[in-house]
C-alpha positions in Angstrom: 10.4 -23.2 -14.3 6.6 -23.1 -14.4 6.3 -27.6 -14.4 6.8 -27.8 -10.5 4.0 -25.5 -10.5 2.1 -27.0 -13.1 2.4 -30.8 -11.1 1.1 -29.2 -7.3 -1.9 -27.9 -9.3 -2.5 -31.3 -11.2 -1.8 -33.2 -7.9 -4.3 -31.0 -5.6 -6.9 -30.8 -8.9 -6.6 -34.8 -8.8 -7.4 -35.1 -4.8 -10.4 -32.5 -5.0 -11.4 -34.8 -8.1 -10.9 -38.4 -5.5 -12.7 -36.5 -2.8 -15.6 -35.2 -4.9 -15.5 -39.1 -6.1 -15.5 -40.7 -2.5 -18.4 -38.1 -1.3 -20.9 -37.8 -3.9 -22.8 -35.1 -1.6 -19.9 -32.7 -3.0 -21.6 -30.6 -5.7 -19.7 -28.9 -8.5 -20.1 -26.0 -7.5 -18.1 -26.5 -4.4 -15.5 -28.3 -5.7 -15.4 -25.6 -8.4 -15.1 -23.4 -5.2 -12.5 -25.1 -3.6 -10.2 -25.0 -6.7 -11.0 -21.5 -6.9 -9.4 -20.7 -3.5 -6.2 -22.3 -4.5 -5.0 -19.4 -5.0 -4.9 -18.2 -1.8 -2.7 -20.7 -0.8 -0.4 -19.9 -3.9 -0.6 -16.0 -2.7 0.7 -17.7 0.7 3.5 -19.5 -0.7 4.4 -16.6 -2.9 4.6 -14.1 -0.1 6.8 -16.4 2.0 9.5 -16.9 -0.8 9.3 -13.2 -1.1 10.2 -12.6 2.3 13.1 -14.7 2.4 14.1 -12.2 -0.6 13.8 -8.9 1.6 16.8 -10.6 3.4 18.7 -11.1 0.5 18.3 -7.9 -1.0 18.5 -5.1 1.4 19.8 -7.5 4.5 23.2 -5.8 4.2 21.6 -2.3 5.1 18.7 -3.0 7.1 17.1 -5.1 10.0 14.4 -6.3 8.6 11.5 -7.8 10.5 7.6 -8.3 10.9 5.2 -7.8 13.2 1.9 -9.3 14.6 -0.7 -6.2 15.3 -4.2 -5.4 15.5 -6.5 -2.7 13.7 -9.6 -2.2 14.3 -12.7 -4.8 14.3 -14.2 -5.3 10.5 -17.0 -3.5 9.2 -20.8 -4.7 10.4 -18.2 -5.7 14.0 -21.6 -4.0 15.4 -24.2 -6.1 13.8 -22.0 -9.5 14.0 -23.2 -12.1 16.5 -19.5 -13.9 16.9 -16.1 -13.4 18.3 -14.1 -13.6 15.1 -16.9 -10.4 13.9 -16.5 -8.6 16.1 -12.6 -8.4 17.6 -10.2 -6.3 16.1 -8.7 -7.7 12.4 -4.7 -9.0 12.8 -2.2 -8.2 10.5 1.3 -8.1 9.6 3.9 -4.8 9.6 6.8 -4.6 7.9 9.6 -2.9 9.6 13.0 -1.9 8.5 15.6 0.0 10.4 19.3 1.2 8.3 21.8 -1.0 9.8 24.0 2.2 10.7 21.8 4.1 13.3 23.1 5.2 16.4 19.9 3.4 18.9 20.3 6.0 21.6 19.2 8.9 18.6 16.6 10.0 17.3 14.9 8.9 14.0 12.6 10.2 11.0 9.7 7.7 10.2 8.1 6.7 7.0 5.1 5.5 7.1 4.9 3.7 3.6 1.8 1.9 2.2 1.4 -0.9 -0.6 0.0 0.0 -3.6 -3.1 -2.1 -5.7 -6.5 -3.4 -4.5 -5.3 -6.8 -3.2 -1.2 -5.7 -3.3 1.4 -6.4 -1.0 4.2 -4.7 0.5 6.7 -7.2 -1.6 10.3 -6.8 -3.3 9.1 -4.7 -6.0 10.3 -1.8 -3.9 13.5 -3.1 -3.0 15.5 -0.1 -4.6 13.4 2.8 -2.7 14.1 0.9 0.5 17.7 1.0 -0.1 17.4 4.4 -1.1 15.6 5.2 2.7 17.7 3.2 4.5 21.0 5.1 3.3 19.1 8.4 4.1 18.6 6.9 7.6 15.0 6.6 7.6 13.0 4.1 9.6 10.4 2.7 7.9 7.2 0.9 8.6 4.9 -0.7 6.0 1.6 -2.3 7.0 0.1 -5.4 5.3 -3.4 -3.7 5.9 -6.5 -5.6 5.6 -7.2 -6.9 2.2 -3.9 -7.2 2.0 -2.9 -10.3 -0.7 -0.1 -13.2 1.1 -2.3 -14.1 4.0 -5.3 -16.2 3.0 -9.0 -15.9 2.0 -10.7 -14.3 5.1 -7.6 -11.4 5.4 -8.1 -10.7 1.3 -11.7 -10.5 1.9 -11.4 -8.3 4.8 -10.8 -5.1 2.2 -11.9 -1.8 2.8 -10.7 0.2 0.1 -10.7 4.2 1.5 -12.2 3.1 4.7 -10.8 0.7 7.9 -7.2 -0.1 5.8 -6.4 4.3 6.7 -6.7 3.1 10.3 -4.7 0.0 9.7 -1.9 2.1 8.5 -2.5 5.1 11.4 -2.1 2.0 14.1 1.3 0.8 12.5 2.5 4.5 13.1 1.6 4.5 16.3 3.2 1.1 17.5 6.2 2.5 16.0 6.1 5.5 18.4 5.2 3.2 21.5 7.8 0.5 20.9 10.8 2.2 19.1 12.6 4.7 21.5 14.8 5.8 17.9 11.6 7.0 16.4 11.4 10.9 16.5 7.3 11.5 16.9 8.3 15.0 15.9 9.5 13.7 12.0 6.5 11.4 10.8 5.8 11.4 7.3 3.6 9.1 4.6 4.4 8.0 1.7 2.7 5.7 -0.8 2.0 5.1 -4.9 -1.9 4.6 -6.2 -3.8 2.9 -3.8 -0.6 3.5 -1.2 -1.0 7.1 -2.5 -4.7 7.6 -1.4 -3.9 6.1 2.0 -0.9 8.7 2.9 -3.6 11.3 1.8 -6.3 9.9 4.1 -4.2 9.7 7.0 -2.8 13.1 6.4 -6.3 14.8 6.0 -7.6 12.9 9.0 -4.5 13.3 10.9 -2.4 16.4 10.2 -0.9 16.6 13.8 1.1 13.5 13.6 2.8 13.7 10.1 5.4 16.4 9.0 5.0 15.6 5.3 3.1 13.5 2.8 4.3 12.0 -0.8 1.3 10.6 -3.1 2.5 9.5 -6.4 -0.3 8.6 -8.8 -2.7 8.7 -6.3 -5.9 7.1 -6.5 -8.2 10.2 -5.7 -11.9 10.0 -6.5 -13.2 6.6 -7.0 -16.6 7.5 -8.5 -14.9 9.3 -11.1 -12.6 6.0 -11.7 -15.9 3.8 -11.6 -16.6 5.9 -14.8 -13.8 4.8 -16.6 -12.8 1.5 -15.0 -14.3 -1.7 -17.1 -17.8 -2.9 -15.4 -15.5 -5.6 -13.9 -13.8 -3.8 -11.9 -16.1 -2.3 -9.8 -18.6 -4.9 -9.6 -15.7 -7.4 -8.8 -14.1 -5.6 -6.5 -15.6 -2.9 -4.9 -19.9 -3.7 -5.2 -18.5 -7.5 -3.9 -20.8 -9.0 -1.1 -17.7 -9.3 1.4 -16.7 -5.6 0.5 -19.0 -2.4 -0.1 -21.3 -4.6 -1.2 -22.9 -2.0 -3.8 -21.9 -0.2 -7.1 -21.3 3.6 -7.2 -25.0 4.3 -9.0 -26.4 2.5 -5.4 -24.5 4.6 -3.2 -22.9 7.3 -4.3 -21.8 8.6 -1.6 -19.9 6.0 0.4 -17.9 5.9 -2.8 -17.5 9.9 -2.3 -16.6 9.2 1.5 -14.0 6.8 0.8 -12.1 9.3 -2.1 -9.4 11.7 -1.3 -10.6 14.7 -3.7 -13.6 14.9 -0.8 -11.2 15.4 1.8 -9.1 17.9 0.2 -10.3 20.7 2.4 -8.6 19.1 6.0 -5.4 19.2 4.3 -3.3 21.1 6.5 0.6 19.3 6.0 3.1 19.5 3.6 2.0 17.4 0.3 3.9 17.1 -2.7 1.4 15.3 -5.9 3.4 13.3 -8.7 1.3 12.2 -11.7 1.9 11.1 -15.4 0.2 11.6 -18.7 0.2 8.1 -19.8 -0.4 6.4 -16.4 -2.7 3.5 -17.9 -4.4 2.8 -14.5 -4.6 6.2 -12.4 -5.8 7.9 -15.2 -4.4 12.0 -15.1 -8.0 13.1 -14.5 -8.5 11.8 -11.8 -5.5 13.0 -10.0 -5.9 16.7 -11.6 -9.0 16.9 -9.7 -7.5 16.3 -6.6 -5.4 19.0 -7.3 -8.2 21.4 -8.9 -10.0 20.7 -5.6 -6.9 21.0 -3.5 -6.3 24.9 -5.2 -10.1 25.5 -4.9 -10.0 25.4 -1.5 -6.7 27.4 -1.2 -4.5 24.8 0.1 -0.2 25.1 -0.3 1.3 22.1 -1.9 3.1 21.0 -4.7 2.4 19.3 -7.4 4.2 17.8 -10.9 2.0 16.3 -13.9 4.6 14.8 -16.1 4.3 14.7 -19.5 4.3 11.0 -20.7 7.1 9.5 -18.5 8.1 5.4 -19.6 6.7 3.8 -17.6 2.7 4.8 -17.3 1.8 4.5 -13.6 4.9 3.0 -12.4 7.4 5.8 -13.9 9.1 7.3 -10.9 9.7 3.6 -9.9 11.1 2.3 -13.1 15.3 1.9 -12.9 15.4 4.3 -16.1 17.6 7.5 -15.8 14.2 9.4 -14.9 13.0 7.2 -12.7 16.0 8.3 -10.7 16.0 11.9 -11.2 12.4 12.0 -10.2 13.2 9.8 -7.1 15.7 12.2 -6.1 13.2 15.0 -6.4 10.8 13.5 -3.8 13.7 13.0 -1.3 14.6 16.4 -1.5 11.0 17.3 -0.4 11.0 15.0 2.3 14.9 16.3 2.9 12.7 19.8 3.9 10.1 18.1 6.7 11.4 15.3 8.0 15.7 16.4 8.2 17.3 12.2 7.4 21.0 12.6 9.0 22.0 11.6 5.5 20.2 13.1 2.8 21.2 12.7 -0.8 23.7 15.2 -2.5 22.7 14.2 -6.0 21.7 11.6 -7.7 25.2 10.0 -8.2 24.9 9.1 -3.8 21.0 7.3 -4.7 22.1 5.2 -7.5 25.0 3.7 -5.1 22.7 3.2 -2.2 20.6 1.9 -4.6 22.0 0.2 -6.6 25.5 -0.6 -4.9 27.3 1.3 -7.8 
């Protein structure tokens, strides 16, 4: 399976290597470059064959489609001295709408965000879509900036815990302006790690227009993670020139700015907390200081820290009997905010909208 692959690379390494041959003013370090950003083009093709397989496997419940929108301009928009610096970022949405809905009804919305610090919204969560759809929730999931799929200049738009919350925020919104189904009065977030920290963002900032928020493994306090994280990862990622553009020991408090467990004292809607023991990339601590910080400041919520679930990070996702029972148990908390026209009796009704058994 991997030879096609293996041929496109040889055959685009062997025209970069005729170019660099024909124009000797090329340098090494640009072609190097230029193979580099290869990838992008991979992510690209990778996110289109994905898409065709949204159709394929949760067609038969849900109108699937995509959408062109705008957030708002990138970071330094102020400072930049061209048009492309200083309009609002594009991006794609995600939308999905259960096949059985009544259009002249109204509608709970999800507002559900990707998870990882280049992810996508891809077919990894094909099963909890099917599980929403047969609940008769609408849902809307943003490809927010930084977003992997769409090239080099929207991966290096990224602002990890700062513009991306408003990227998300504006998908809500549209929903509300362009689908007459959508109830504004049932509006809740949820989201896994990185997706996590965004629900809880938009919830702190924005407690009037959600009914309910569900962060599982959240990410919550990045200069806590920075402590624990290999060097790599924040220098490559976060302290990159086209992102913040400085490690957490230069400015330590744009790191606290961007990190839920600083917010904890807006929180004013309904928030249920899942976490896991062994979760090999949230790491426990950093989500029970969220919650610490959430009971410090006398906050009602709820909250689970499992005890060493299969699974590490993605356990309440895996297709293992406790994935589903703990999948179950955040539908019946968002069952008690945001009233779907179906809820699930037991776990028996998810596996077959899941599952189609």
């Amino acid at each position: 399976m991997k030879t096609p692959y293996l041929l496109i690379i040889a055959c685009l390494f062997m025209n970069l290597l005729t170019i660099h041959g024909t124009h000797a003013q090329v340098s090494n370090e640009q072609l190097l470059e230029e193979i580099r950003d290869l990838r992008y083009r991979f992510d690209v093709l990778e996110k289109a064959i994905d898409d065709v397989m949204w159709h394929k496997v949760v067609g038969d419940v849900a109108y699937i489609d995509k959408l062109f929108m705008a957030g708002p301009p990138p970071r330094g928009a102020e400072q930049s001295t061209t048009l492309l610096g200083r309009n609002p970022i594009k991006f794609w949405t995600y939308v999905f709408i259960p096949k059985d809905i009544d259009p002249s009804r109204k509608y709970p919305l999800l507002v559900f965000s990707h998870g990882g610090v280049h992810g996508d919204f891809n077919t990894y969560y094909t099963h909890i879509i099917r599980e929403l759809m047969a609940q008769q929730y609408i849902v809307v999931a943003p490809e927010y900036r930084g977003s992997t799929g769409y090239g080099k200049y929207h991966h290096q738009l990224i602002d990890y815990g700062g513009l991306e919350n408003d990227d998300v925020h504006e998908s809500m919104l549209m929903m509300l302006d362009n689908y007459s189904m959508v109830d504004p009065r049932r509006v809740g977030l949820i989201g896994w790690s990185h997706g996590g920290m965004i629900s809880l963002m938009n919830a702190f900032e924005h407690p009037d227009s959600y009914k309910a928020v569900f962060a599982g493994v959240p990410v919550s306090d990045l200069v806590a993670r920075m402590g624990y994280k290999r060097p790599a990862y924040e220098m490559d990622l976060f302290a990159a020139d086209h992102h913040i553009g400085q490690a957490v020991h230069e400015n330590i408090e744009e790191y606290r700015r961007r990190s839920p467990v600083y917010h904890a004292h807006k929180l004013d809607v309904p928030l249920l907390i899942h976490t896991n023991t062994n979760d090999e990339d949230v790491h426990v601590l950093e989500v029970e200081n969220l919650i610490n910080t959430l009971k410090a400041h006398n906050k009602d919520f709820e909250y689970r820290i499992y005890d060493e679930v299969p699974g590490g990070h993605s356990f309440d996702r895996m297709d293992h009997r406790m994935g589903r029972d703990i999948r179950f148990e955040i539908y019946r908390f968002l069952d008690k905010h945001l009233d779907p026209p179906r809820p699930f009796r037991n776990v028996g009704e998810m596996e077959r909208a899941a599952y189609r058994y």
